[in-house]
Chimera marker file (.cmm) of the C-alpha trace (Angstrom):
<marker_set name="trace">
<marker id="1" x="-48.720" y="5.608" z="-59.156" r="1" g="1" b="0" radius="0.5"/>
<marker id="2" x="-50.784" y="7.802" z="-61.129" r="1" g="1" b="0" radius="0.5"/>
<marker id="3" x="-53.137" y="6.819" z="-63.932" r="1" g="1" b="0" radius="0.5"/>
<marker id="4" x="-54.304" y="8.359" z="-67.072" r="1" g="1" b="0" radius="0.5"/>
<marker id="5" x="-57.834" y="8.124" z="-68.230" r="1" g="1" b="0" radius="0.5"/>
<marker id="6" x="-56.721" y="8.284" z="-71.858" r="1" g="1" b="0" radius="0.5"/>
<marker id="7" x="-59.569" y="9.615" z="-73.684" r="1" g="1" b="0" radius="0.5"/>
<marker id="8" x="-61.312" y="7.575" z="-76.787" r="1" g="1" b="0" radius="0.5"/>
<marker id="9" x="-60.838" y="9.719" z="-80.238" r="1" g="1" b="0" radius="0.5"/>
<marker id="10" x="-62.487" y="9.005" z="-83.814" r="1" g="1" b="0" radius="0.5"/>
<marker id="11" x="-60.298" y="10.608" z="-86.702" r="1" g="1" b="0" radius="0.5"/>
<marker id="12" x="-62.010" y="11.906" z="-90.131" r="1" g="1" b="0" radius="0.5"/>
<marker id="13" x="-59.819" y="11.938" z="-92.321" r="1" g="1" b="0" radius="0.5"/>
<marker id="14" x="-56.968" y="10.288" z="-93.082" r="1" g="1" b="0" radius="0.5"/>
<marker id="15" x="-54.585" y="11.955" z="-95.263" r="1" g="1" b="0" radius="0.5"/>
<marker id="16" x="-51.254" y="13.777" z="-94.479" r="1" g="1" b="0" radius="0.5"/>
<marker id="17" x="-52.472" y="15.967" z="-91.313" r="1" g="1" b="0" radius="0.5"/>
<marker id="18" x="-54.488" y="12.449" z="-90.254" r="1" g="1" b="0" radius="0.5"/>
<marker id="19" x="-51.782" y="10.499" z="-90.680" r="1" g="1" b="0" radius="0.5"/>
<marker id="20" x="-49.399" y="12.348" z="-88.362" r="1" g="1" b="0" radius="0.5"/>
<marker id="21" x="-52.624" y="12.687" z="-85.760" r="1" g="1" b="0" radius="0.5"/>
<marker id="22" x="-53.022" y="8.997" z="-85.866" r="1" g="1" b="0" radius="0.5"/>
<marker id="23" x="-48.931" y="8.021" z="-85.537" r="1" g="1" b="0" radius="0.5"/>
<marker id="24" x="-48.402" y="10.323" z="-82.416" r="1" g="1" b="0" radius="0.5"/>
<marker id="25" x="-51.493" y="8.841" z="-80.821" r="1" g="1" b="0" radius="0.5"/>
<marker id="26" x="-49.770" y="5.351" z="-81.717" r="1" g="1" b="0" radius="0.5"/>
<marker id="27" x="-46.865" y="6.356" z="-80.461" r="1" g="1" b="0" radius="0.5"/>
<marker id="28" x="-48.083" y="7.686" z="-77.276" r="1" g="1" b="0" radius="0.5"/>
<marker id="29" x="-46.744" y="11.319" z="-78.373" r="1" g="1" b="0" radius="0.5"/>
<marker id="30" x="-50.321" y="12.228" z="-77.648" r="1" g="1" b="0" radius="0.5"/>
<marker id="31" x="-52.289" y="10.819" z="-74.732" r="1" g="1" b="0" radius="0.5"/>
<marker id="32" x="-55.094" y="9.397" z="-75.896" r="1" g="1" b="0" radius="0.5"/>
<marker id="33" x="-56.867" y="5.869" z="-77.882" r="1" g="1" b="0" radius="0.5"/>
<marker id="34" x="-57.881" y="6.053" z="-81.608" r="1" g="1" b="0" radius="0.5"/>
<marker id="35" x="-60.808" y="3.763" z="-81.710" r="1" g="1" b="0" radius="0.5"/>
<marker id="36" x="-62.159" y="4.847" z="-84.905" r="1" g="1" b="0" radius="0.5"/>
<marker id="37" x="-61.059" y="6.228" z="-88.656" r="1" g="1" b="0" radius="0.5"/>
<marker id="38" x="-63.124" y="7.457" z="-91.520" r="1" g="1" b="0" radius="0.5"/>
<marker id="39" x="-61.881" y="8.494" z="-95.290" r="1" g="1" b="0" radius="0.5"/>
<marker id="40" x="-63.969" y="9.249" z="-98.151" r="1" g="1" b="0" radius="0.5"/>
<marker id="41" x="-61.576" y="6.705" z="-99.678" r="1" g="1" b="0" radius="0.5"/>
<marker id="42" x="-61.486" y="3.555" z="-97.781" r="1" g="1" b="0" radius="0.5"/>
<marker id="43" x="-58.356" y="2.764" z="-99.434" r="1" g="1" b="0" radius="0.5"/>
<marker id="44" x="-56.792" y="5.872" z="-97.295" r="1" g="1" b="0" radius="0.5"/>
<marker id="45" x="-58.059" y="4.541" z="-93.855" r="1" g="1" b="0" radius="0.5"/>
<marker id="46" x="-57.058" y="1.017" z="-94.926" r="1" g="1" b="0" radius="0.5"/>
<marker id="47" x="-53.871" y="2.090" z="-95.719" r="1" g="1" b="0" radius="0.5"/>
<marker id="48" x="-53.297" y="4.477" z="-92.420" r="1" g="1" b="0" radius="0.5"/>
<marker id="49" x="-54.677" y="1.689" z="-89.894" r="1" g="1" b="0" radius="0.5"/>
<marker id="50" x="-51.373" y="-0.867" z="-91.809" r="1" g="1" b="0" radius="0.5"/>
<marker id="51" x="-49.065" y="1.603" z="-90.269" r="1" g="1" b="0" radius="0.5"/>
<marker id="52" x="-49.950" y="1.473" z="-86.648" r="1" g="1" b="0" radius="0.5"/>
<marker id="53" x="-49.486" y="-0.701" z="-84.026" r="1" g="1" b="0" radius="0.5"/>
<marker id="54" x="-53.268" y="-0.480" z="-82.146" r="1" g="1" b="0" radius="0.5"/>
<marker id="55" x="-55.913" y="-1.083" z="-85.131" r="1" g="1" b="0" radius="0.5"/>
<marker id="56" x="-58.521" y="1.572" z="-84.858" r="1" g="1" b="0" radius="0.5"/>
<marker id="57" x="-61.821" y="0.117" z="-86.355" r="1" g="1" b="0" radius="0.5"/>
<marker id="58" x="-62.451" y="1.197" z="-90.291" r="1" g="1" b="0" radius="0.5"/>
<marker id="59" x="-66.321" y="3.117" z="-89.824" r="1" g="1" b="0" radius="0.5"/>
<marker id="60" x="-67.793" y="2.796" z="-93.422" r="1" g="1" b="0" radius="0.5"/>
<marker id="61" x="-69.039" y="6.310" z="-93.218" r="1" g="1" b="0" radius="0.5"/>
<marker id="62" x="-68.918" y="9.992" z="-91.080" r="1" g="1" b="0" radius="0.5"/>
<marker id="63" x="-71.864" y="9.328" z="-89.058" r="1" g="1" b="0" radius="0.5"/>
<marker id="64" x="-70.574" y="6.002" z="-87.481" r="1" g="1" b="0" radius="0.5"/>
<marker id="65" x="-67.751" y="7.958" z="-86.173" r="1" g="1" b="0" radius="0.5"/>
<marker id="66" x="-70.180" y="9.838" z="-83.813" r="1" g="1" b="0" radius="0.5"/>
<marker id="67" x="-72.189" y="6.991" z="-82.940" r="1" g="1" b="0" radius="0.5"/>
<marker id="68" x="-69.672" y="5.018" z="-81.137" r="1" g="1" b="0" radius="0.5"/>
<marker id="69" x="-68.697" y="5.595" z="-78.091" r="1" g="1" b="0" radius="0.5"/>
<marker id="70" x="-65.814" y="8.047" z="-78.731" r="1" g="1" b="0" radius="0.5"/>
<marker id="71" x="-65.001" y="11.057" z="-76.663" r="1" g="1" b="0" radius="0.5"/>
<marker id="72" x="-63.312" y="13.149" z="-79.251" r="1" g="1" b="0" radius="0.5"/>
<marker id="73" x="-63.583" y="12.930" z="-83.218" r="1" g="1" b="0" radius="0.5"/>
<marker id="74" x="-60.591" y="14.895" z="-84.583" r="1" g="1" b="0" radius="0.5"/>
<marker id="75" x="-61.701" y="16.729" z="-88.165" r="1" g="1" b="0" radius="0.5"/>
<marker id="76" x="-58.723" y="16.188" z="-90.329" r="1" g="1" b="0" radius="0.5"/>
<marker id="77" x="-60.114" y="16.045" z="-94.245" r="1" g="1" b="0" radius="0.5"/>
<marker id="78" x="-59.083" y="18.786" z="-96.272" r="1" g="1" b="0" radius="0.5"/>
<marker id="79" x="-62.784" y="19.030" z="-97.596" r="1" g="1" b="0" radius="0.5"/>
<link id1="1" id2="2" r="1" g="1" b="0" radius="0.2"/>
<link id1="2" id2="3" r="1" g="1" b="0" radius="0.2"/>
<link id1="3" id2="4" r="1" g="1" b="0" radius="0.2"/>
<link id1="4" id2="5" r="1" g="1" b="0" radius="0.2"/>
<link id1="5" id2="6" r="1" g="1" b="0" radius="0.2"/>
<link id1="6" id2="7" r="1" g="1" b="0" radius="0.2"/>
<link id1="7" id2="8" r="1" g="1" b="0" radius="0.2"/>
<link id1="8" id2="9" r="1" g="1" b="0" radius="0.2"/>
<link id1="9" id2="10" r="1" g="1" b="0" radius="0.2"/>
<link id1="10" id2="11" r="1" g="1" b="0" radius="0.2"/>
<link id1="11" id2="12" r="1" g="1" b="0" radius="0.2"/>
<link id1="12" id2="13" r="1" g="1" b="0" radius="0.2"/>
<link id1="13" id2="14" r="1" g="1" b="0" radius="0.2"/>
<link id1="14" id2="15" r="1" g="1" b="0" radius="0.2"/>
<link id1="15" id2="16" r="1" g="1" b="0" radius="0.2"/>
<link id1="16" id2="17" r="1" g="1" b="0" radius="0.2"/>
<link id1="17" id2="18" r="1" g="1" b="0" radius="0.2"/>
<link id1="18" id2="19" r="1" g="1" b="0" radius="0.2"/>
<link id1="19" id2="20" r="1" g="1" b="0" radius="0.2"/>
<link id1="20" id2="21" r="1" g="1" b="0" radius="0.2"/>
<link id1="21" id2="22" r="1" g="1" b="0" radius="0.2"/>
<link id1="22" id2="23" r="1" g="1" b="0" radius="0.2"/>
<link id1="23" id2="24" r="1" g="1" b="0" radius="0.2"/>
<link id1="24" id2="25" r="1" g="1" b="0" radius="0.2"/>
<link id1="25" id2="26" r="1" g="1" b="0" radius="0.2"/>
<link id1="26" id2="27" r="1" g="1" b="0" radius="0.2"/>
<link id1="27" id2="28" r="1" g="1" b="0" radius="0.2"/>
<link id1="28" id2="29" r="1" g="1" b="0" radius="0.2"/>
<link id1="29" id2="30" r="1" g="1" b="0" radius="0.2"/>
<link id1="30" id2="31" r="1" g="1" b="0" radius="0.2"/>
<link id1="31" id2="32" r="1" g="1" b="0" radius="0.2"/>
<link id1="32" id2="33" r="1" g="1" b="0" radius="0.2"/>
<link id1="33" id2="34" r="1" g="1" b="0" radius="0.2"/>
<link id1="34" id2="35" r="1" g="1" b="0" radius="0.2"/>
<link id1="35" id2="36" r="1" g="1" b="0" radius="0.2"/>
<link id1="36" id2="37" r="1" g="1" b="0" radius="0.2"/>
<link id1="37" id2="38" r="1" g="1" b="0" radius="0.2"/>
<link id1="38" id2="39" r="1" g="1" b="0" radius="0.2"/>
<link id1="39" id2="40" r="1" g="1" b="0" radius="0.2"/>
<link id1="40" id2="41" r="1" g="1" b="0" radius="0.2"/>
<link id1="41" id2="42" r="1" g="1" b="0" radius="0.2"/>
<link id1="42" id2="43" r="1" g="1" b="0" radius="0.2"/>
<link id1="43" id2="44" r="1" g="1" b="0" radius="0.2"/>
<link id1="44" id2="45" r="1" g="1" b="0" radius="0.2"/>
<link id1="45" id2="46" r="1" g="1" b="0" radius="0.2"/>
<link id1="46" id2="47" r="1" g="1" b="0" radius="0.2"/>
<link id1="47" id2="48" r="1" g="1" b="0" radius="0.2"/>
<link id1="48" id2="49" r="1" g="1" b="0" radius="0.2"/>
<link id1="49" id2="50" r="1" g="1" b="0" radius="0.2"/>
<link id1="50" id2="51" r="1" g="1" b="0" radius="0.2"/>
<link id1="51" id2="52" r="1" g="1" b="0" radius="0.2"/>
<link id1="52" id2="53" r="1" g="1" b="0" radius="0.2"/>
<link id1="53" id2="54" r="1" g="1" b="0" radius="0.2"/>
<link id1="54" id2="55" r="1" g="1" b="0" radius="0.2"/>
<link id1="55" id2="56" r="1" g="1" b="0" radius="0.2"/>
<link id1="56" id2="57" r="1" g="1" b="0" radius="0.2"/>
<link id1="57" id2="58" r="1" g="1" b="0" radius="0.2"/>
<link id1="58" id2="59" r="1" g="1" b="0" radius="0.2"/>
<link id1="59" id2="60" r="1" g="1" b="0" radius="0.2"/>
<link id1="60" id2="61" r="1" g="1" b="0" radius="0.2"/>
<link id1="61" id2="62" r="1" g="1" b="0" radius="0.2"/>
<link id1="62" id2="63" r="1" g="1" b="0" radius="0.2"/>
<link id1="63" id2="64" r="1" g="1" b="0" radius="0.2"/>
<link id1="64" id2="65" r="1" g="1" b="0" radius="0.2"/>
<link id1="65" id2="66" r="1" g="1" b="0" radius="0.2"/>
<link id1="66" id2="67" r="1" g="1" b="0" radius="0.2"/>
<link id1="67" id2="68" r="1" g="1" b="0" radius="0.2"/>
<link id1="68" id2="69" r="1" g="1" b="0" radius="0.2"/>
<link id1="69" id2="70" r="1" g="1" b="0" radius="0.2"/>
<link id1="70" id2="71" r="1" g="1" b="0" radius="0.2"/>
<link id1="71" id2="72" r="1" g="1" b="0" radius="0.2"/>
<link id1="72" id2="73" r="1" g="1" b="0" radius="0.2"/>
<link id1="73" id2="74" r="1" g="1" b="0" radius="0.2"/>
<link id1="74" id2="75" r="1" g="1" b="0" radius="0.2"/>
<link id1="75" id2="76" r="1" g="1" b="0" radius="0.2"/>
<link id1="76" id2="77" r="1" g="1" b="0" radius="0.2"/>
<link id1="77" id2="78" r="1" g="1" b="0" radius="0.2"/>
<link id1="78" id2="79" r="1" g="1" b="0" radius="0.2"/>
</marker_set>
């Protein structure tokens, strides 16, 4: 039996390229835990974190997504 150490990611951004980041990670497309999302507009992460099945934590600004313990934070804001 083999397991996978599936690594912990924070996503920044959370718009159309985010979106499709943070559904294949749901999915289990790609191999890996989203812990943590960020948006300039809360209303965006709020809105991403309704569509998937694990509920990544809401960080209330960049910074926090480096802070916790995350292995990997995935830039995906168009700004």
């Amino acid at each position: 039996m083999h397991f996978i150490d599936l690594k912990r990611i924070g996503l920044l951004g959370c718009g159309a390229i985010g979106t499709q980041i943070a559904l294949a990670i749901d999915s289990g497309k790609i191999p890996a835990t989203l812990t943590h999302v960020y948006d300039i507009e809360r209303s965006h992460a709020d809105n991403l974190v309704s569509k998937l099945k694990q509920k990544p934590e809401v960080v209330a600004n960049s910074h926090l997504l480096s802070s916790n313990p995350v292995e990997l934070v995935v830039e995906a804001a168009s700004q």
